[in-house]
KOLDORO-940200 format. One record per residue (C-alpha): residue in one letter; z, x, y. Coordinates in steps of 0.1 Angstrom, whole numbers, plus 5000, padded with zeros to 4 digits. Layout:
N
<resn->A, z->Z, x->X, y->Y>
...
***
This chain:
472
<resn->X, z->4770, x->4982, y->4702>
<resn->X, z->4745, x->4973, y->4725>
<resn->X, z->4750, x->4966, y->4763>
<resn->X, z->4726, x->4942, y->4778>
<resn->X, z->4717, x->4955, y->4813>
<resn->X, z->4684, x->4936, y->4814>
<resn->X, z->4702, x->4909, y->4837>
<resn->X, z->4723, x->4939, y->4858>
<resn->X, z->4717, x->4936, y->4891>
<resn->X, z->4713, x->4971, y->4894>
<resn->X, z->4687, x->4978, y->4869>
<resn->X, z->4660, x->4989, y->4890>
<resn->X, z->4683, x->5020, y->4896>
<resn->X, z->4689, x->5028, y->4864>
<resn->X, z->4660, x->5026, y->4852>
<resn->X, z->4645, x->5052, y->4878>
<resn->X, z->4673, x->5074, y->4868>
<resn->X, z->4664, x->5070, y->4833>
<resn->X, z->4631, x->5084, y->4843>
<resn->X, z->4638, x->5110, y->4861>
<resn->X, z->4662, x->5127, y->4837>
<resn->X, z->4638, x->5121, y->4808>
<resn->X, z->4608, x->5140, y->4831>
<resn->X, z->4637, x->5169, y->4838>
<resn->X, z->4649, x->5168, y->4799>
<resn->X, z->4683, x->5161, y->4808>
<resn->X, z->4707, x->5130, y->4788>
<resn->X, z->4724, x->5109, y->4812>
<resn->X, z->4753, x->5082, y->4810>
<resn->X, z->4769, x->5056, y->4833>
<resn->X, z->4804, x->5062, y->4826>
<resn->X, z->4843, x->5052, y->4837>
<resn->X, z->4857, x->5026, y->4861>
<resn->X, z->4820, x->5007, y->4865>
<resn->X, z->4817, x->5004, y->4824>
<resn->X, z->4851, x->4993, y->4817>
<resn->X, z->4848, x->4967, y->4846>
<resn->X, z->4815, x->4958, y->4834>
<resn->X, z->4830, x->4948, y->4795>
<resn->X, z->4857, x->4933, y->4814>
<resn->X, z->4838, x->4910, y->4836>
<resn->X, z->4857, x->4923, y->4865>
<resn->X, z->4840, x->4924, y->4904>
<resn->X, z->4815, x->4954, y->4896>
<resn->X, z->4826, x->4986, y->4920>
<resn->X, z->4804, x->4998, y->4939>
<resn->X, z->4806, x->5032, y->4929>
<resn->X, z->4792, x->5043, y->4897>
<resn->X, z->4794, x->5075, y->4879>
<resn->X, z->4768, x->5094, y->4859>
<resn->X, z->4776, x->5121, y->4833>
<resn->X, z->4744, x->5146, y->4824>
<resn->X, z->4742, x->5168, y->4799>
<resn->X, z->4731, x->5195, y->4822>
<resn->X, z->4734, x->5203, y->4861>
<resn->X, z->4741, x->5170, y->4877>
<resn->X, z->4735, x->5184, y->4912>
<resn->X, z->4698, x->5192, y->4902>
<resn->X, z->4699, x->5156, y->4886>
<resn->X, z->4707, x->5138, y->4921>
<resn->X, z->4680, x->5158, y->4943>
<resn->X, z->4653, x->5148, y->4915>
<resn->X, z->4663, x->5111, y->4918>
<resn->X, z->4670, x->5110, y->4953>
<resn->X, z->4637, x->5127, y->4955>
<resn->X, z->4620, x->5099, y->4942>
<resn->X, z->4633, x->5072, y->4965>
<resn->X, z->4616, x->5063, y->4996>
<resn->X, z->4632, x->5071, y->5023>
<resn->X, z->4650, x->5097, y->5002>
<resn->X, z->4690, x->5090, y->5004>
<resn->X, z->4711, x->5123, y->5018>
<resn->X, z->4724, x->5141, y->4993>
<resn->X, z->4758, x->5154, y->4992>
<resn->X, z->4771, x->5185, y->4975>
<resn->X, z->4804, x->5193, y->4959>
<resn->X, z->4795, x->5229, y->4945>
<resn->X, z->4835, x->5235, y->4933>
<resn->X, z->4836, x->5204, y->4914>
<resn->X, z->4796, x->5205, y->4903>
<resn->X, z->4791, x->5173, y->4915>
<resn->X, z->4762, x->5155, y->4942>
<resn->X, z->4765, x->5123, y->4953>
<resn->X, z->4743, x->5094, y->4974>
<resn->X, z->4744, x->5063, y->4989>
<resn->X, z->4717, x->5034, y->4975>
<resn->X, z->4717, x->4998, y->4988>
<resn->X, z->4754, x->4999, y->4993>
<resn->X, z->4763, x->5021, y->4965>
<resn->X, z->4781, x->5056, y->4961>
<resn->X, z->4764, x->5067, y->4932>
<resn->X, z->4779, x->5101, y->4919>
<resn->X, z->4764, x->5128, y->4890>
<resn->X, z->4787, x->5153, y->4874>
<resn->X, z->4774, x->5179, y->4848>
<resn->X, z->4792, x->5166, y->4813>
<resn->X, z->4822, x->5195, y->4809>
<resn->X, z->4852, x->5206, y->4791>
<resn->X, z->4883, x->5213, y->4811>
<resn->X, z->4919, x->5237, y->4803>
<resn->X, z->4947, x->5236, y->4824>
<resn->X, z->4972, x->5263, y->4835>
<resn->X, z->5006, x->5252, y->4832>
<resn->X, z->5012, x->5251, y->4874>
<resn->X, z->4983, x->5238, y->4883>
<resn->X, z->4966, x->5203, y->4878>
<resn->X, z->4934, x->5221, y->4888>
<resn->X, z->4912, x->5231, y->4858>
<resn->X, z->4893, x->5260, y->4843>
<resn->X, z->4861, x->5241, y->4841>
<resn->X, z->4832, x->5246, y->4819>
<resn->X, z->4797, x->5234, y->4805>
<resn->X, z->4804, x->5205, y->4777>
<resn->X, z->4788, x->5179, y->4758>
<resn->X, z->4797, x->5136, y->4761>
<resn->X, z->4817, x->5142, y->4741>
<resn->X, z->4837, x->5164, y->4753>
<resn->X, z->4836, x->5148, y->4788>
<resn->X, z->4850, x->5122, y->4771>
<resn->X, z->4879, x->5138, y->4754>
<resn->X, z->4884, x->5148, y->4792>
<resn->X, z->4891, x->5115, y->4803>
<resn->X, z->4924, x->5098, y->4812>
<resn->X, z->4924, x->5067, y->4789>
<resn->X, z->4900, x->5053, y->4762>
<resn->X, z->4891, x->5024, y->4783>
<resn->X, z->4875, x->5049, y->4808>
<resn->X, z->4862, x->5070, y->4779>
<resn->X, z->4832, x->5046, y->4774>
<resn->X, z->4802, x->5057, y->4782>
<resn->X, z->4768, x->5038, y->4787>
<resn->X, z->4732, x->5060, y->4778>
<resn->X, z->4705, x->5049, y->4803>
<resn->X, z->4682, x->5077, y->4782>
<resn->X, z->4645, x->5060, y->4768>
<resn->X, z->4658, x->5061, y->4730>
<resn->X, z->4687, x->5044, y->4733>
<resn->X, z->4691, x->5025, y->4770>
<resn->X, z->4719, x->4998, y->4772>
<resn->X, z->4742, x->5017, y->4739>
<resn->X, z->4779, x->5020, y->4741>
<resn->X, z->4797, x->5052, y->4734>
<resn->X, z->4830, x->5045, y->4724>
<resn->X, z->4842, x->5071, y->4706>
<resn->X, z->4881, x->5064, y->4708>
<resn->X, z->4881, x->5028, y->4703>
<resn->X, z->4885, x->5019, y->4745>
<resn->X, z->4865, x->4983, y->4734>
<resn->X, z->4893, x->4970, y->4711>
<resn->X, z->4921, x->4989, y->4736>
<resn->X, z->4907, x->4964, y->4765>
<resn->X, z->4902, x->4932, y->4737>
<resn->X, z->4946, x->4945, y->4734>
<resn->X, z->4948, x->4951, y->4771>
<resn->X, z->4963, x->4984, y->4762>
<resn->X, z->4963, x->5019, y->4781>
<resn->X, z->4960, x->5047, y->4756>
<resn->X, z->4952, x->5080, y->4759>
<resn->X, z->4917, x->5098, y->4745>
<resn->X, z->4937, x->5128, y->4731>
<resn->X, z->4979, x->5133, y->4723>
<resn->X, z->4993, x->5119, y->4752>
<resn->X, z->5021, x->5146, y->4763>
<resn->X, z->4988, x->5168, y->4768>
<resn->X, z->4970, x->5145, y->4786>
<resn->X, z->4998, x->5137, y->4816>
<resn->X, z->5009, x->5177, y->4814>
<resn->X, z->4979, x->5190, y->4822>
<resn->X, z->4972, x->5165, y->4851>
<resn->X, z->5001, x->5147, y->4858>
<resn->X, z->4983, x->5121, y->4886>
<resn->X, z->4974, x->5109, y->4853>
<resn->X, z->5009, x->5095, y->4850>
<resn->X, z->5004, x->5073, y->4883>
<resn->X, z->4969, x->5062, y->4872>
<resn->X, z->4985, x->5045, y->4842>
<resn->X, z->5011, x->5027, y->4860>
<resn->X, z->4984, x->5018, y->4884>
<resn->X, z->4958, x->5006, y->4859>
<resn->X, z->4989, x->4986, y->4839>
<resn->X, z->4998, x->4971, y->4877>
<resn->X, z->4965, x->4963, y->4883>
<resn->X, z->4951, x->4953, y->4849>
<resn->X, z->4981, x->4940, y->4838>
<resn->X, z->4979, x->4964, y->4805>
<resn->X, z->5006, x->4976, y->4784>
<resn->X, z->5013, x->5008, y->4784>
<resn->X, z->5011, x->5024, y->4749>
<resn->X, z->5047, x->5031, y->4732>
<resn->X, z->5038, x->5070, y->4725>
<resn->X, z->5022, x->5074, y->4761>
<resn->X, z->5050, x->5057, y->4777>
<resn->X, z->5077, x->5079, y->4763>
<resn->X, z->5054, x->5107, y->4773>
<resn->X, z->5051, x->5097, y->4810>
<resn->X, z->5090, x->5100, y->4809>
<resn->X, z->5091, x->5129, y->4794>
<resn->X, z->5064, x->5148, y->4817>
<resn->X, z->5077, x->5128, y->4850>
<resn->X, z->5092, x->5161, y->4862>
<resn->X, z->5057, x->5175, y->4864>
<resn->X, z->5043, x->5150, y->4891>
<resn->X, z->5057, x->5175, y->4913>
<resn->X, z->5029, x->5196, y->4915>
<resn->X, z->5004, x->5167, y->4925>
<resn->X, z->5001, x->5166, y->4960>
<resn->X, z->5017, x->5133, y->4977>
<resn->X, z->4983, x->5123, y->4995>
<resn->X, z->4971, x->5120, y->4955>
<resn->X, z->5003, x->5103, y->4944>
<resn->X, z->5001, x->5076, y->4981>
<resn->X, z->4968, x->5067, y->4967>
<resn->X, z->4975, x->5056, y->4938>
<resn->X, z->5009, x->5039, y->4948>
<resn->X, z->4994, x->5020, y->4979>
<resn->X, z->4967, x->5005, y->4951>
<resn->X, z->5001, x->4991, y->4929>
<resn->X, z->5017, x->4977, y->4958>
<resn->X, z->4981, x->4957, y->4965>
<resn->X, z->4984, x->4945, y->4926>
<resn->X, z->4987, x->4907, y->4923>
<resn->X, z->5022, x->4916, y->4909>
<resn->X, z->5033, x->4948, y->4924>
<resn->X, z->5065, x->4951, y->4904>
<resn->X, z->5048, x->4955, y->4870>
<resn->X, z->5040, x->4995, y->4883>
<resn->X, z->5069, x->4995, y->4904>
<resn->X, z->5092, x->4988, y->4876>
<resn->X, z->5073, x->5014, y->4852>
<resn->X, z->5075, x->5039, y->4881>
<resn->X, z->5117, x->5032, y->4881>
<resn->X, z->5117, x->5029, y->4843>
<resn->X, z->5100, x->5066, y->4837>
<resn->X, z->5118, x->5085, y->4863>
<resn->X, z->5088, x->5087, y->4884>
<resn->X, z->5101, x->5064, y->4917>
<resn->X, z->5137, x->5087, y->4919>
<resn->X, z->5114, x->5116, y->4924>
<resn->X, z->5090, x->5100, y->4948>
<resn->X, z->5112, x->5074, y->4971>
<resn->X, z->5148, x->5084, y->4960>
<resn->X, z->5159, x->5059, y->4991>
<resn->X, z->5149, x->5030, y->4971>
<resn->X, z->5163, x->5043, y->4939>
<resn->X, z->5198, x->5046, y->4954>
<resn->X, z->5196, x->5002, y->4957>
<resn->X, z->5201, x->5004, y->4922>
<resn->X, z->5232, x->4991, y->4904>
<resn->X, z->5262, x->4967, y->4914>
<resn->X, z->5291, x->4973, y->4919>
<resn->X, z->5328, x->4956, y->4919>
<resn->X, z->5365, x->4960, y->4935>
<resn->X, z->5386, x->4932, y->4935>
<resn->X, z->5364, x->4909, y->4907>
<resn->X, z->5340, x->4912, y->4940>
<resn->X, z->5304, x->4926, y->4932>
<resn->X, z->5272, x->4927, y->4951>
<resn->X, z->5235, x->4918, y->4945>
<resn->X, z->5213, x->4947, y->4927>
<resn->X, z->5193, x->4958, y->4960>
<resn->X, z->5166, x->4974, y->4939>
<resn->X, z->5156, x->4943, y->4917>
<resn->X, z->5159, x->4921, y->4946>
<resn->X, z->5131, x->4942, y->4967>
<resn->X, z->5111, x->4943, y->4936>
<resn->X, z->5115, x->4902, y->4937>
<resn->X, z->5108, x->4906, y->4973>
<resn->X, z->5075, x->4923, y->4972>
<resn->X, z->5063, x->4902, y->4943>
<resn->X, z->5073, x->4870, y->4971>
<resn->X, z->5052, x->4882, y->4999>
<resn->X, z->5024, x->4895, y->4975>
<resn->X, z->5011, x->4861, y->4973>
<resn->X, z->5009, x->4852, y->5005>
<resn->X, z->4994, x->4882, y->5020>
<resn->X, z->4971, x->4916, y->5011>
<resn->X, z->4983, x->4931, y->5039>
<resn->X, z->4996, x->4965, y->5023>
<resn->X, z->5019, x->4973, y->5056>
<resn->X, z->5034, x->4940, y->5053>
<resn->X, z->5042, x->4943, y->5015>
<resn->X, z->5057, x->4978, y->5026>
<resn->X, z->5080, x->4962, y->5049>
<resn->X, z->5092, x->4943, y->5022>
<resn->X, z->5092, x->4968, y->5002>
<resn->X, z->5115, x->4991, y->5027>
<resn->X, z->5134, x->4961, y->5043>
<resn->X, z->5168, x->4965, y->5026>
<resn->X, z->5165, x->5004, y->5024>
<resn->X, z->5194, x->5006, y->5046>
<resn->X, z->5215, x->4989, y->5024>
<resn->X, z->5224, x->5023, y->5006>
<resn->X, z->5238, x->5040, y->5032>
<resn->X, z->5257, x->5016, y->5049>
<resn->X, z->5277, x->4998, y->5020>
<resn->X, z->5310, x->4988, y->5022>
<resn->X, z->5337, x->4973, y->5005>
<resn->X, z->5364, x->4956, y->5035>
<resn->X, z->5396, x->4937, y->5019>
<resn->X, z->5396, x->4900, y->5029>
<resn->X, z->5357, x->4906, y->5035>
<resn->X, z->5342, x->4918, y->5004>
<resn->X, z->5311, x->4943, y->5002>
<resn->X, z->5295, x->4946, y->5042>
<resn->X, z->5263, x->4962, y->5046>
<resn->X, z->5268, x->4964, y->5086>
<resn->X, z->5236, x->4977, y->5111>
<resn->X, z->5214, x->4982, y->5077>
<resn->X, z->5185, x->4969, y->5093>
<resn->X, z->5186, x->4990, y->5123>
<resn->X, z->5197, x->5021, y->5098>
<resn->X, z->5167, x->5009, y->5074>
<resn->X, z->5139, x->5011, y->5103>
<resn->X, z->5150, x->5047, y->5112>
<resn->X, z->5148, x->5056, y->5078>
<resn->X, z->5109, x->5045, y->5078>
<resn->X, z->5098, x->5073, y->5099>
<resn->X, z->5110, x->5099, y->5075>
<resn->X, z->5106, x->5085, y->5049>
<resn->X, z->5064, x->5081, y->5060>
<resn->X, z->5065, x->5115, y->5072>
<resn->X, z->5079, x->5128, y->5038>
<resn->X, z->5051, x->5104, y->5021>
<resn->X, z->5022, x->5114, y->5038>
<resn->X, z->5018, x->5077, y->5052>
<resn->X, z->5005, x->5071, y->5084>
<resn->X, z->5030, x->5080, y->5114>
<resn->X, z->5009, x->5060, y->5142>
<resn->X, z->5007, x->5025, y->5145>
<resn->X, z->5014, x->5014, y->5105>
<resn->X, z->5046, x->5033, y->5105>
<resn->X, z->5055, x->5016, y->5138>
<resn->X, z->5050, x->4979, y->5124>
<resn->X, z->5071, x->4983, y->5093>
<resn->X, z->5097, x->4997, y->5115>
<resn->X, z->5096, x->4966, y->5137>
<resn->X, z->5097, x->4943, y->5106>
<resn->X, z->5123, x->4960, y->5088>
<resn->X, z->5144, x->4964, y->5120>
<resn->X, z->5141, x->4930, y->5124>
<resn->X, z->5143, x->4914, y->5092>
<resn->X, z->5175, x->4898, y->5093>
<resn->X, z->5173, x->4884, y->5130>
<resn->X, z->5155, x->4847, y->5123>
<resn->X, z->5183, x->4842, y->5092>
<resn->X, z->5206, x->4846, y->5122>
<resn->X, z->5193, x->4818, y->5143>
<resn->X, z->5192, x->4793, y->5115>
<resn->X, z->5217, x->4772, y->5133>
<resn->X, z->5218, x->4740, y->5156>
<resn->X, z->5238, x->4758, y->5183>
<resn->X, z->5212, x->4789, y->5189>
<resn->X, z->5204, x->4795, y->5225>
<resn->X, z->5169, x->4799, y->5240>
<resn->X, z->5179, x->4833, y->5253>
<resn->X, z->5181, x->4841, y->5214>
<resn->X, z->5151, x->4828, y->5208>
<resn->X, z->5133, x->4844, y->5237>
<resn->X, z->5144, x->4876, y->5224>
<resn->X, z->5132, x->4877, y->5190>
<resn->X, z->5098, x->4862, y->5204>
<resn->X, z->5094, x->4895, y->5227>
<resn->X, z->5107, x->4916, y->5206>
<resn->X, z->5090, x->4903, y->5176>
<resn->X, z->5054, x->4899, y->5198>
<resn->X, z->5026, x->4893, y->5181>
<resn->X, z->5039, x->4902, y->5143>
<resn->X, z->5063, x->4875, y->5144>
<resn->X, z->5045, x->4850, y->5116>
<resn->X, z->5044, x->4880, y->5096>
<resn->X, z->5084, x->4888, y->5100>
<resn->X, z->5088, x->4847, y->5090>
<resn->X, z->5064, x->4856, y->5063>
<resn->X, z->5088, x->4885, y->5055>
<resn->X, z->5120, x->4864, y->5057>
<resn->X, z->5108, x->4839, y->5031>
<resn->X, z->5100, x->4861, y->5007>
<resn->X, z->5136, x->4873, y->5009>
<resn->X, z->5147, x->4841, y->4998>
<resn->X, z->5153, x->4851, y->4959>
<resn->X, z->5177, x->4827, y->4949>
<resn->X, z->5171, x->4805, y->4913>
<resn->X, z->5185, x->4776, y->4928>
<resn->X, z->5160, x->4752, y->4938>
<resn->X, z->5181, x->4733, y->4963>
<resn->X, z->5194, x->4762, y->4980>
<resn->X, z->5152, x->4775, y->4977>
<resn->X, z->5143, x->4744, y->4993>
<resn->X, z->5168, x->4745, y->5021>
<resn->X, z->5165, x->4777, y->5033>
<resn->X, z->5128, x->4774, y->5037>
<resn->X, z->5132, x->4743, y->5053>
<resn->X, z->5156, x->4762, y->5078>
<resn->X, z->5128, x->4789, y->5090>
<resn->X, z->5103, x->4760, y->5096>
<resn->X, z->5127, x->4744, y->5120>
<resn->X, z->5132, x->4778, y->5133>
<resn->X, z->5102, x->4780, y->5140>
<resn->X, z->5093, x->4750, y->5157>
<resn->X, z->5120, x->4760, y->5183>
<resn->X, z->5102, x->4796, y->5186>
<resn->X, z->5069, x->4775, y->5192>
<resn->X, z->5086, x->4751, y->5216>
<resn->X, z->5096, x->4780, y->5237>
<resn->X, z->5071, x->4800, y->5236>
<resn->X, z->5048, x->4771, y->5254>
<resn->X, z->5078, x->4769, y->5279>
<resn->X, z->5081, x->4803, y->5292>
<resn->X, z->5050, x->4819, y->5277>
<resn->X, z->5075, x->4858, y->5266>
<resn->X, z->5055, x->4867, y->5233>
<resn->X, z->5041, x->4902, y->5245>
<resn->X, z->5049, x->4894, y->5282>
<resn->X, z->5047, x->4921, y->5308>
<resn->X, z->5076, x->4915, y->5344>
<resn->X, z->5055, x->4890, y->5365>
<resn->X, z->5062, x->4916, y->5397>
<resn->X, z->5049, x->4953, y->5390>
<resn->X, z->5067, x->4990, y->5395>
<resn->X, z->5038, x->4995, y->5423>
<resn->X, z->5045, x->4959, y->5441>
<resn->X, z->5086, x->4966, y->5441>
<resn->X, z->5073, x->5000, y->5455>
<resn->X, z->5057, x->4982, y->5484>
<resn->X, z->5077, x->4958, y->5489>
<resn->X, z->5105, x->4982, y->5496>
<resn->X, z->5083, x->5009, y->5512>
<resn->X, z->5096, x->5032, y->5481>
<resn->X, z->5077, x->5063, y->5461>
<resn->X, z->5079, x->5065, y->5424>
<resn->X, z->5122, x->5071, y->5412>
<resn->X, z->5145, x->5058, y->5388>
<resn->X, z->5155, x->5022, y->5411>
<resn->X, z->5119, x->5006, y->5405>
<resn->X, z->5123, x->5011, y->5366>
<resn->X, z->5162, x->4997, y->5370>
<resn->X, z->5148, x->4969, y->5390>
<resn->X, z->5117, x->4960, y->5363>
<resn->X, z->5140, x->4960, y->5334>
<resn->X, z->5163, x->4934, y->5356>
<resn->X, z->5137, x->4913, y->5359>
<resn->X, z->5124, x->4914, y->5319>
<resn->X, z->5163, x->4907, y->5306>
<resn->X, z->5165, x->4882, y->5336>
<resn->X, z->5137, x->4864, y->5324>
<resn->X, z->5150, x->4864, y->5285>
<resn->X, z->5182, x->4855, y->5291>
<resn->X, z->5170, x->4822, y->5314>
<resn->X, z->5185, x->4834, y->5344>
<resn->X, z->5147, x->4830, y->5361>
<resn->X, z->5115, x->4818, y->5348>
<resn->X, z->5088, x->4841, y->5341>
<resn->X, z->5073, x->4833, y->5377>
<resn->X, z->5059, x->4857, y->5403>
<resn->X, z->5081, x->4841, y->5430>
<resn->X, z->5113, x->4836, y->5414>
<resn->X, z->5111, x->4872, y->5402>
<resn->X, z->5101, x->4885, y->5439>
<resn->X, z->5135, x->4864, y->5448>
<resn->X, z->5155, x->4881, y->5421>
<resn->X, z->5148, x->4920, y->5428>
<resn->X, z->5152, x->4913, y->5466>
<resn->X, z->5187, x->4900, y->5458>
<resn->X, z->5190, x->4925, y->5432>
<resn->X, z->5177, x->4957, y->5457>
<resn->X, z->5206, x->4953, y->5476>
<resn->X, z->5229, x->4973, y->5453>
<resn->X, z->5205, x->5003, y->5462>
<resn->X, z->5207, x->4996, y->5496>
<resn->X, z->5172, x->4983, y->5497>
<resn->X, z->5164, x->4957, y->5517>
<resn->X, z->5127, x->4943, y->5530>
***
């Protein structure tokens, strides 16, 4: 089978490259992610791969040689690759190779191969395919396990016996849950029984590795296609046991619960399609993580789950630190949401005061249409009527949020009167009183006592100075 490239936009490189490794007697081969995504008319990457029958580093300098201005070239000596960038591309040239593995280590003794054993190398048979770009036979497929009729089946299966292939690298066990997430493949029957049967070894991958590949399912269209494989296999217990622990339902009294677990997965597939925010689909996917902990069944008042969202969003830092995830400001924001998930439900409700509302508009700032978009996706019930009017509930929610914000003007407001201006006005240096007095002001101001005025909050910490003994 014959690939057409004469119409790929990025001929003119592969031609050259053709070239090159023809004047330096070398075979060379686009191969992987860009080939499959090519048969599959998916957005082309923009990194490719080339396989060479011989030392790839030399191959890069020769073709980077050859374009003017030559592109940097950088070398990965351990891994026998060189890579450079070319009009927006990360192009990448390996020396073909066989690999063995020892058994605690997903690091391989490496050696000199052929394409086909580079091939035999590779994770599934829809990244085993291998374009040549050499003069005798430019364009050709090599498909040498059948990867064209696995993508024509959208199904992942591996090059070589399956329990082989996720032992000796067992990243390769998150990479098919990814690509089935992604792709929306089918795992093969003898590959998915393998994945549970090697889970245990994904311990030996480092989390950074397995983050990578998890943060790429939960930016699938439908993030609980992986997330559900990951839970099915064994894989998620090991991995995010706080999420696992949601699982099941249980009953005293004819009373039972919801299923926590299925319901996140419900929730992240929700906010999934309104937003590709990843920290945002985290949130959902963390929001009830509390839930575990702080279950409980109270006669007269059935199963409680009391302070879950406050126990949930100190559970995020650990859990991020454990994860490898970012502690700074990504960690901080699903905190926020998840602490605050439940506070709009509770202001669903003709009587709510403007202090309330004031309060979730500071506190919230400036994620709070990303904690309505939160709340909505929470809303997992079948029933349309009840769908319909709980939606309808947040919008009138949140026309009273917007009606007073444009009143007092609180989202990510700072006291009108400042720690150095109470200082002056009182003739004061730096102490605990001017941080008592600011904070006066700020729940002043939120609870409606005074408006968020320079004048009226001057009034206020005169009045309030006095149980200091401070007076002007």
């Amino acid at each position: 089978m014959n690939i057409n490239l004469s119409q790929n936009k990025n001929l003119k490189i592969f031609k050259l490259i053709s070239e090159v490794a023809k004047e330096n007697n070398q075979t060379v081969y686009i191969v992987g992610g860009y080939v499959r995504d090519l048969i599959m008319h998916r957005k082309a990457p923009t990194d490719i791969d080339f396989v060479t029958e011989g030392n790839g580093m030399n191959l890069a300098k020769a073709i980077a040689h050859e374009i003017k201005p030559s592109p940097k070239v950088s070398i990965f000596k351990n891994y026998g690759t060189a890579m450079f960038k070319y009009q927006g591309l990360d192009l990448e040239f390996v020396g073909a190779r066989k690999e063995s593995y020892a058994e605690n280590s997903r690091n391989p003794f490496v050696e000199s191969g052929s394409l086909s054993d580079d091939q035999k190398r590779r994770d599934f048979t829809i990244n085993a395919l291998a374009i040549s770009l050499n003069s005798e036979n430019f364009g050709e497929l090599i498909d040498p396990f059948d990867g064209i009729n696995d993508i024509n089946k959208k199904v992942l299966r591996t090059p070589l016996e399956p329990s082989q292939t996720y032992s000796d690298d067992p990243l390769r066990m998150m990479r098919a849950i990814r690509f089935a997430s992604t792709l929306n493949f089918k795992i093969e029957e003898n590959s998915l029984e393998a994945i549970t049967k090697e889970a245990h070894r994904i311990k030996i991958v480092s989390m950074e590795r397995i983050m990578v590949e998890f943060n790429k399912i939960m930016l699938s269209e439908k993030p609980s296609i992986g997330l559900k494989l990951l839970e099915d296999t064994g894989i998620m217990s090991m991995i995010m046991p706080e999420l696992t622990a949601l699982k099941g339902i249980e009953e005293i009294e004819g009373q039972t619960h919801k299923d926590n677990f299925w319901h996140t997965l419900e929730v992240v597939d929700n906010i999934s399609k309104s937003t590709e925010n990843l920290w945002l689909r985290w949130a959902a996917l963390l929001h009830d993580i509390g839930k575990a902990p702080t279950k409980k069944f109270m006669e007269g008042n059935g199963w409680t789950f009391h302070g879950h969202e406050f126990v949930g969003s100190k559970m995020v830092k650990s859990l991020f630190h454990r994860l490898k995830l970012p502690l700074g400001s990504d960690m901080k924001y699903v905190q926020k949401l998840v602490k605050l998930s439940s506070r709009p439900i509770a202001l669903i409700d003709d009587g709510t005061s403007d202090a309330a509302l004031r309060r979730l508009l500071f506190d919230s700032g400036e994620d709070l249409e990303d904690l309505f978009i939160l709340c909505k996706a929470d809303i997992t019930t079948k029933n349309s009527s009840k769908q319909t009017k709980f939606k309808k509930n947040f919008e009138v929610v949140a026309h009273k949020i917007k009606e007073v914000e444009e009143k007092d003007q609180v989202r990510n407001f700072q006291p009108p009167i400042s720690g150095e201006e109470i200082m002056e006005m009182f003739a004061l240096k730096p102490g605990r009183e001017i941080g008592i007095l600011k904070e006066k002001v700020k729940e002043a101001i939120l609870d409606g006592e005074i408006a968020n005025d320079k004048e009226e909050a001057r009034k206020f910490v005169i009045n309030e100075a006095k149980e200091f003994g401070l007076t002007i």
